[in-house]
Structures are given as structure tokens and as C-alpha cells.
C-alpha positions in Angstrom: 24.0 -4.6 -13.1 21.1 -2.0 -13.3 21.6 0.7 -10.7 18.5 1.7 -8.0 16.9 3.8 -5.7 14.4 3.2 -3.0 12.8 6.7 -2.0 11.5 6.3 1.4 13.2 4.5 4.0 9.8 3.6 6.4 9.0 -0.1 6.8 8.2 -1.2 3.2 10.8 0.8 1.7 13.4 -0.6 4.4 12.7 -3.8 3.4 12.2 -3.6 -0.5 15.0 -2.1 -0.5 17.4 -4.5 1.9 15.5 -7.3 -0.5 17.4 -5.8 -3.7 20.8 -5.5 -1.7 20.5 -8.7 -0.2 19.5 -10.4 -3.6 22.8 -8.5 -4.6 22.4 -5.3 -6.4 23.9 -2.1 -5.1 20.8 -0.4 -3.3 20.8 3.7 -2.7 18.6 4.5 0.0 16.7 8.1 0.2 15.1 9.5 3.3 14.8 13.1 4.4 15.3 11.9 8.1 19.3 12.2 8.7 19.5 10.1 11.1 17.9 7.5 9.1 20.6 7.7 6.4 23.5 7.9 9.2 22.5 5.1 10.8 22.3 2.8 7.3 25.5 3.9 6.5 27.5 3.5 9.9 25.4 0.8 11.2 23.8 -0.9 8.7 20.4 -0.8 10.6 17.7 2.1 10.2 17.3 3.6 13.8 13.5 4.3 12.8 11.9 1.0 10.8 13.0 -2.1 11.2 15.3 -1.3 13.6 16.3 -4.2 15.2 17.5 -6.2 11.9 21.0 -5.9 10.4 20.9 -4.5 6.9 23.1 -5.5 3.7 26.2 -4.0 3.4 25.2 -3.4 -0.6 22.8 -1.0 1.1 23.7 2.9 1.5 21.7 5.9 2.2 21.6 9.4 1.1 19.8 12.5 2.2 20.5 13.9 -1.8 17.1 13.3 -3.7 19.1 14.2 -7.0 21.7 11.5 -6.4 18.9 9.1 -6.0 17.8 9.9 -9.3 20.7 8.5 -11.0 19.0 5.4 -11.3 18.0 2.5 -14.0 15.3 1.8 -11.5 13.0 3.8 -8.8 11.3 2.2 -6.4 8.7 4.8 -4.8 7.8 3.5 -0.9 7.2 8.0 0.2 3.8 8.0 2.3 0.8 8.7 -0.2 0.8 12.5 1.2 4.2 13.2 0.3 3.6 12.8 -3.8 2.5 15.9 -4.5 6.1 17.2 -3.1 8.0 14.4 -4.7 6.6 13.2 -7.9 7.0 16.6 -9.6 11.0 16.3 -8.2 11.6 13.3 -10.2 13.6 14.2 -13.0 14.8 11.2 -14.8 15.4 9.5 -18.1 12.7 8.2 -20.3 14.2 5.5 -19.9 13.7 5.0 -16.0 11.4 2.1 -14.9 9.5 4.0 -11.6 8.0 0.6 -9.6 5.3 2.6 -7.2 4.5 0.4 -3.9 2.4 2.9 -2.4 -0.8 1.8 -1.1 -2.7 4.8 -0.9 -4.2 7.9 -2.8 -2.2 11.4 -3.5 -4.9 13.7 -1.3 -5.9 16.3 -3.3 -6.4 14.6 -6.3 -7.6 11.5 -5.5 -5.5 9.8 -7.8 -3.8 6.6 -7.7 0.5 6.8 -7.3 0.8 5.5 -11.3 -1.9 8.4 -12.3 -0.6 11.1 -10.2 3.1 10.3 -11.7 2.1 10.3 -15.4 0.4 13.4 -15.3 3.1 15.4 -12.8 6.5 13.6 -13.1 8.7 16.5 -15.2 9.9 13.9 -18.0 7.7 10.1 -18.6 9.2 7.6 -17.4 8.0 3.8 -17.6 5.6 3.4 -14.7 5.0 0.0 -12.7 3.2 -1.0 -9.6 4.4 -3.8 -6.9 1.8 -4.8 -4.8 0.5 -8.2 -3.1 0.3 -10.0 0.6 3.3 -8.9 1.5 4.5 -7.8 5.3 8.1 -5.6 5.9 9.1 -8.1 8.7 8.6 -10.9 6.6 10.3 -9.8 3.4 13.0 -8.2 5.6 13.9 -11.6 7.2 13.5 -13.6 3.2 10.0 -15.6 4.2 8.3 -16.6 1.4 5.9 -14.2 -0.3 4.0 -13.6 -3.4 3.8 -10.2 -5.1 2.5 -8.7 -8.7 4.4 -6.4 -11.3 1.9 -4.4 -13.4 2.0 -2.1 -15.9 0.4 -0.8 -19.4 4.3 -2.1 -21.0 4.8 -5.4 -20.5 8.2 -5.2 -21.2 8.4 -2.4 -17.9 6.6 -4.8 -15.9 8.8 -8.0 -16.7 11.7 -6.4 -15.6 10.6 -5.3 -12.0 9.6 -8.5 -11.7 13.1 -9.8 -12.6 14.8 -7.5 -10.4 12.9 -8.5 -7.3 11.9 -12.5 -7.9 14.2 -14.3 -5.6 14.2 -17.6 -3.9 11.8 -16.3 -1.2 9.9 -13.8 -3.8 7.8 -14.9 -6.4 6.6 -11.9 -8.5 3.7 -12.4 -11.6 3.2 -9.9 -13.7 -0.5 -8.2 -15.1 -1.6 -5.8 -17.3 -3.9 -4.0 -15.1 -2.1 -1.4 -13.6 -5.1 0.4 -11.9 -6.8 -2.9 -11.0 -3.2 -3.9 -8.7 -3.2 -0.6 -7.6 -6.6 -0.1 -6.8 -6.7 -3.6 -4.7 -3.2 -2.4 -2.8 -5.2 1.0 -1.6 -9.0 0.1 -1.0 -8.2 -3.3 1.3 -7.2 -1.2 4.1 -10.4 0.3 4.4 -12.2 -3.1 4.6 -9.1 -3.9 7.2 -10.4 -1.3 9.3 -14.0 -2.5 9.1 -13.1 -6.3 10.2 -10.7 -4.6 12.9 -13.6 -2.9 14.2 -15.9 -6.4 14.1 -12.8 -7.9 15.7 -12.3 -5.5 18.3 -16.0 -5.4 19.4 -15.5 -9.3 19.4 -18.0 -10.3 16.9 -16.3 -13.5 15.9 -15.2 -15.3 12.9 -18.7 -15.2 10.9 -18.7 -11.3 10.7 -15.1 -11.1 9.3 -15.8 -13.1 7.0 -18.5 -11.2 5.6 -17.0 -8.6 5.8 -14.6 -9.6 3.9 -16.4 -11.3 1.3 -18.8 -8.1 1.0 -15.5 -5.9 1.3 -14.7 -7.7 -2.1 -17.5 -6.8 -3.9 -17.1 -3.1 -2.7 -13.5 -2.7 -3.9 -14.6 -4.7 -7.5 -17.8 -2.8 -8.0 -15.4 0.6 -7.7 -12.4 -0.9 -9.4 -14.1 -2.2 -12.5 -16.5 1.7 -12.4 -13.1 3.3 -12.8 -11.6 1.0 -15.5 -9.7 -2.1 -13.9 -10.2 -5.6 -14.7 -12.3 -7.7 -12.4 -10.4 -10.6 -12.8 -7.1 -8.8 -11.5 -9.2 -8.9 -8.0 -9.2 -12.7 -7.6 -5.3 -12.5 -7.0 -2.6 -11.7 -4.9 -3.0 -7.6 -5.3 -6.9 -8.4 -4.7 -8.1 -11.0 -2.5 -5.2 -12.1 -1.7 -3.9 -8.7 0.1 -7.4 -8.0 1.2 -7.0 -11.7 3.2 -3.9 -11.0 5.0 -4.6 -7.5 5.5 -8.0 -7.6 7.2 -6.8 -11.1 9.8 -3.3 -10.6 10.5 -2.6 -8.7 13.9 0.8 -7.4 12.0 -1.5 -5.4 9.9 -1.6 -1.9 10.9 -5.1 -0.7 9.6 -6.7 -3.8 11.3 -4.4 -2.8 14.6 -6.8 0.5 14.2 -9.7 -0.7 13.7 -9.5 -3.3 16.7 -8.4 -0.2 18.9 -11.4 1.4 17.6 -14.0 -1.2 18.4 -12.7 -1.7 21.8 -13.8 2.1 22.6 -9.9 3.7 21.9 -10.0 8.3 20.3 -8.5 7.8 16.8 -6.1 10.3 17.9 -4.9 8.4 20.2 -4.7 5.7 18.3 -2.7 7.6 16.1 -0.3 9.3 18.1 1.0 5.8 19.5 0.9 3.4 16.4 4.2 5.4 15.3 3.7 4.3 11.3 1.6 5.0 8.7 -2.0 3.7 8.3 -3.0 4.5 5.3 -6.6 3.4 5.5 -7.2 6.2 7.4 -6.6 9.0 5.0 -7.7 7.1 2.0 -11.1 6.3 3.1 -13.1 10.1 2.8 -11.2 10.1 -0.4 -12.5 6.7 -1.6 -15.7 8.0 -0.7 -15.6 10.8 -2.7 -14.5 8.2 -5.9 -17.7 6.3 -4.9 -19.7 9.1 -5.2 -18.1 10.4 -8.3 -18.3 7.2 -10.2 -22.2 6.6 -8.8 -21.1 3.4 -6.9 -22.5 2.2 -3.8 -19.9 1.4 -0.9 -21.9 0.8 2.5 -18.7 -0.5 4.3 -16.6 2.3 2.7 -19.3 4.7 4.3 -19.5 3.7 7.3 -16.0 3.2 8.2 -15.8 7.1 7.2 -18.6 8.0 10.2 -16.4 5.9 12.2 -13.2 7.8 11.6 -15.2 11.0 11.5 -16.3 10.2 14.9 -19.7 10.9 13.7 -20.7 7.0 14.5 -20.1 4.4 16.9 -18.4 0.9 16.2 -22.1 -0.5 17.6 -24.3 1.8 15.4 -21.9 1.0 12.4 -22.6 -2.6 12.5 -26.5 -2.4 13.1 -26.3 0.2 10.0 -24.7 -2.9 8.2 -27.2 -5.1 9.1 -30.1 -3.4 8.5 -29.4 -2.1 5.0 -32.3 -3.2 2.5 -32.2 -6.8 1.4 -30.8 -7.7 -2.3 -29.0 -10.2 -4.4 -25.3 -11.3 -3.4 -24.9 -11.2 -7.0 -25.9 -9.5 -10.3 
């Protein structure tokens, strides 16, 4: 049996990696929060994430990044912000298949988790992306879900699919790397955008222009930078995009609401107690927009909102006002 590593024991990593233990593998957990890994190990629960569900037995924990290294697989769940300290830690074998499942951009870079890791992980390693419509509560409980392995080796992206597909997981596998990742990390802006519509109770025909517009942002940038277009009729496109922007269990959407119902960011912040990761990506996003000469109205303004620069009420007449043109072509 192939031997793994989950590194990053929030949410998504809680669950991905109580997924592979469950499924049967042995499963080593790494978090730089001790109590995190004491509590795996003697209660098989994580006091932080997840807390109130009773973990796998084939799960443990560790605090000891290089005995999470000893691994045949790596399954990166750190917060975005954390790669630029991590990723150049990784010393593995060539032979390692690293599966990101980060939705977000490293900071200073602006590059996606897959780009930042080729260029600063100490030794190459076989890089994959798992992304899709897929919450922590529901894959920690086994509901049904479907997911996509990508990678530029086809071989590297079959196997992480193997190792997660289960009977409640279907994973597919693509080619497009950047395109999954890409629709994983630039949903959560538009989440925040139909939040905001939500929250200031605009009803059911704005969010789904937003969405529908939200698409043709993301694709417009995506495809600029080098990803397939088609990859964003999927699961790691639409399909995350759709759950992400209407489900109340979605975090970015949860900020948004709060923001169009008159809530500080900060405060928003302080008491959500998780990651966001809308909220840091989107300046960056904009600055991709910029660099790659795209247009990205929603993108934009969804960066004056978090700026605090604009209201929720002059972002949406901004919206509506912009100069007429075709939905397509």
C-alpha cells in the first residue's frame, strides 16, 4: 500500500485526509498546531476542524514536517499564504506524486500552488491538482461527491485519482492542470460577488447573472493565461463555481452575504474562524487581469468592496451601468 501525507490539518485537509484512512490506507497527518496532532492521536477527532466527527483510527498526526515527507504521496491542504514557507521545505523523491488542493494564489507571486511548487520545491516531484464541488462536512461524513485529478502526466494524475475514488467519490481526470486550478481559485471571488447580491437581497435573477457573467470572467482570464476553455464547463469550473456561489456552507459566500447586509470585513473576519480565500486572492487576481490585458468588472469591483473603497449598493449600480456589448464573441 502506497504510504501518505496530508500537510495541513484545517477543514479540507481534515477531511481528505480522514477520506484516505477511512478508504483504508494508513494516513500521516501534519499540522504545526500541537494540539491539533494530540488530539488526532489520543482522540481521534481534531479539537480545531471538524471537531465534532470521530476520525479513523488509520489516521495519526505529527508535528515533524520531515517525517511527513516520507511519503509515496503528498497531499498539500496549507493555506495559500503558507507556500512560500513550505513548498521550498519539501524535500522528496522524484518519484513523489504532490496532489495540491489549495484553492488560492501564493501572495507574492501570484502563482498558482502547481507553478509555485515547480519552480521552488528543492527536488521535482510529479505535481497534481484535486479540485471540484466538494464541501469538508460532506466528504468527511462519505456523501457523494465529484472531484477532478489533473496534471501535465497522465500517468501522475490517474493515480491520485485511484487513491481517492471510493464509493462516495468519483474522481475524472484532465490534462489541464492550470485550467482545474485556475477554476478552484477564481470561483470564490464570484462567491463573494453573489454573496453580496444575496445579502442585499437582490433575488434569484441577479445570482444568476452573476454567475453566468462570473463564468465568462474566470474563462476569459483562464484561457489569457494558457488553460483550456473547455476544462471550465466541468466540475473544477462550473461546477465549483455553482456550489460555491449558492450554498450557505460556503465560506466566501458567508462573506459576502455579511458584507451586503452592512457587516466591517474585519469583523467579518475575526469571527468566521476559517480561511476565506477569496479574500486574499482577489487584489491578486486583479493584478493577473491587468497583466494579461483582460477585462474583469466583477473581479474589480469585489476588490473596492474589500478595499472598503465601495459600497455593496454602488457595486451593483457600477455593474449595471457598464457599457452595453455582446454576451458573446
Amino acid at each position: 500500500m502506497p504510504s501518505i501525507s496530508v500537510l495541513g490539518l484545517g477543514n479540507w485537509g481534515t477531511a481528505l485526509a480522514n477520506h484516505l484512512a477511512v478508504k483504508g490506507f494508513d494516513v500521516l497527518g501534519w499540522s504545526i498546531e500541537q494540539d491539533i496532532v494530540a488530539s488526532v492521536n489520543s482522540e481521534h477527532r481534531n479539537i480545531r476542524y471538524l471537531s465534532d466527527v470521530h476520525l479513523s483510527k488509520r489516521l495519526r498526526a505529527t508535528a515533524s514536517l520531515s517525517d511527513a515527507l516520507q511519503a509515496d504521496f503528498l497531499i498539500l491542504v496549507v493555506p495559500s499564504k503558507a507556500l512560500s514557507e513550505v513548498v521550498p521545505a519539501l524535500k522528496v523523491s522524484p518519484n513523489t506524486i504532490l496532489v495540491s488542493a489549495i484553492k488560492g494564489l501564493e501572495t507574492k507571486t501570484m502563482s498558482t500552488p502547481l507553478q509555485f511548487a515547480a519552480r521552488h520545491m528543492p527536488v521535482p516531484c510529479k505535481l497534481t491538482v484535486l479540485s471540484g464541488p466538494s464541501f469538508a462536512r460532506d466528504v468527511v461524513i462519505q456523501r457523494p461527491c465529484g472531484l477532478v485529478s489533473a496534471s501535465s502526466d497522465e500517468a501522475a494524475a490517474r493515480a491520485a485519482a485511484e487513491l481517492f475514488t471510493s464509493d462516495s467519490m468519483k474522481v475524472y481526470i484532465s490534462s489541464d492542470p492550470l485550467g482545474v486550478e485556475l477554476g478552484g481559485i477564481l470561483k470564490n471571488i464570484i462567491a463573494l460577488a453573489v454573496g453580496v447580491s444575496d445579502g442585499l437581497g437582490l433575488g434569484d435573477s441577479a445570482r444568476a447573472g452573476l454567475i453566468t457573467r462570473g463564468l465568462a470572467e474566470i474563462m476569459r482570464l483562464a484561457e489569457a493565461m494558457g488553460a483550456d476553455p473547455r476544462t471550465f464547463s466541468g466540475l473544477s469550473g462550473l461546477g465549483d463555481l455553482a456550489m460555491t456561489s449558492t450554498s450557505d456552507l460556503s465560506r466566501n459566500r458567508t462573506v459576502g452575504v455579511r458584507l451586503g447586509k452592512g457587516e466591517k470585513l474585519d469583523q467579518i473576519i475575526s469571527s468566521l474562524g476559517s480561511v476565506a480565500e477569496g479574500v486574499t486572492t482577489t487584489p491578486l487576481v486583479l493584478q493577473l487581469a491587468k497583466k494579461y490585458s483582460v477585462d474583469m468588472p466583477i473581479t474589480d469591483h469585489v476588490a473596492k468592496l474589500i478595499e472598503g473603497t465601495m459600497s455593496p449598493a454602488e457595486a451593483v449600480k457600477g455593474l449595471i451601468s457598464r457599457p452595453m456589448r455582446r454576451e458573446i464573441g
